[in-house]
N, C-alpha and C positions, 0 to 999 in steps of 0.2 A: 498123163497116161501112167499107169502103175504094171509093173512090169517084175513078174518073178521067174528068176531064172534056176535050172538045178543048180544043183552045189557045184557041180565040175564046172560049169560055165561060167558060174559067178564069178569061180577063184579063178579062171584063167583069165576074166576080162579085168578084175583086184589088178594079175600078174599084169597085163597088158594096161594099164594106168601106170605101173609102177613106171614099165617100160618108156612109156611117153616121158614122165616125168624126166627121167636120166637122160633123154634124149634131147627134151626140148629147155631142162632147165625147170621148167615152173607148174604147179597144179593146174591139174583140169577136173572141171567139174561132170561126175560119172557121165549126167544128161547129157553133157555136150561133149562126151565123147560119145556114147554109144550115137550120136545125132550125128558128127562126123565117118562114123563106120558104117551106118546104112545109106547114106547121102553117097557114100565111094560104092559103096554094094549095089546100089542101083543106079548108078554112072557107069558099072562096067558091066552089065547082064545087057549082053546084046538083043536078048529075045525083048524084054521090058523096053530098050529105045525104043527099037523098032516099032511096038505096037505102040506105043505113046508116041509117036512119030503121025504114024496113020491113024491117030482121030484129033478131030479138026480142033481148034485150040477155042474154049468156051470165051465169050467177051469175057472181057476186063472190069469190074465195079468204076472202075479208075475213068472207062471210056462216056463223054458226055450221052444222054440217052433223050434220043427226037421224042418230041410229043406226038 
């Protein structure tokens, strides 16, 4: 997925890598951070559990399938 963002957001999410960085000690690569900030964004949107709560969970590829 290719993904452009305005200028203000680019450089505040720049800033906010930097910030990891000091915090955690080591690089992260941009993709796996903005993938860890949507992954919390939609861990805490109550409305989004909820409805992904109430529909029924699709099989699994993984689950054997009868003849």
């Amino acid at each position: 997925m290719r993904l452009r963002l305005p200028g203000r957001l680019a450089v505040e999410l720049d800033e906010y890598r930097g910030l990891y960085v000091q915090a955690h000690g080591h690089e992260i690569d941009l993709a796996a951070l903005i993938e860890g900030i949507l992954e919390q964004f939609l861990a805490s949107d109550r409305f989004f559990q909820r409805r992904q709560r109430s529909i029924p969970a699709a099989p699994s590829d993984a689950e054997p399938k009868t003849p």
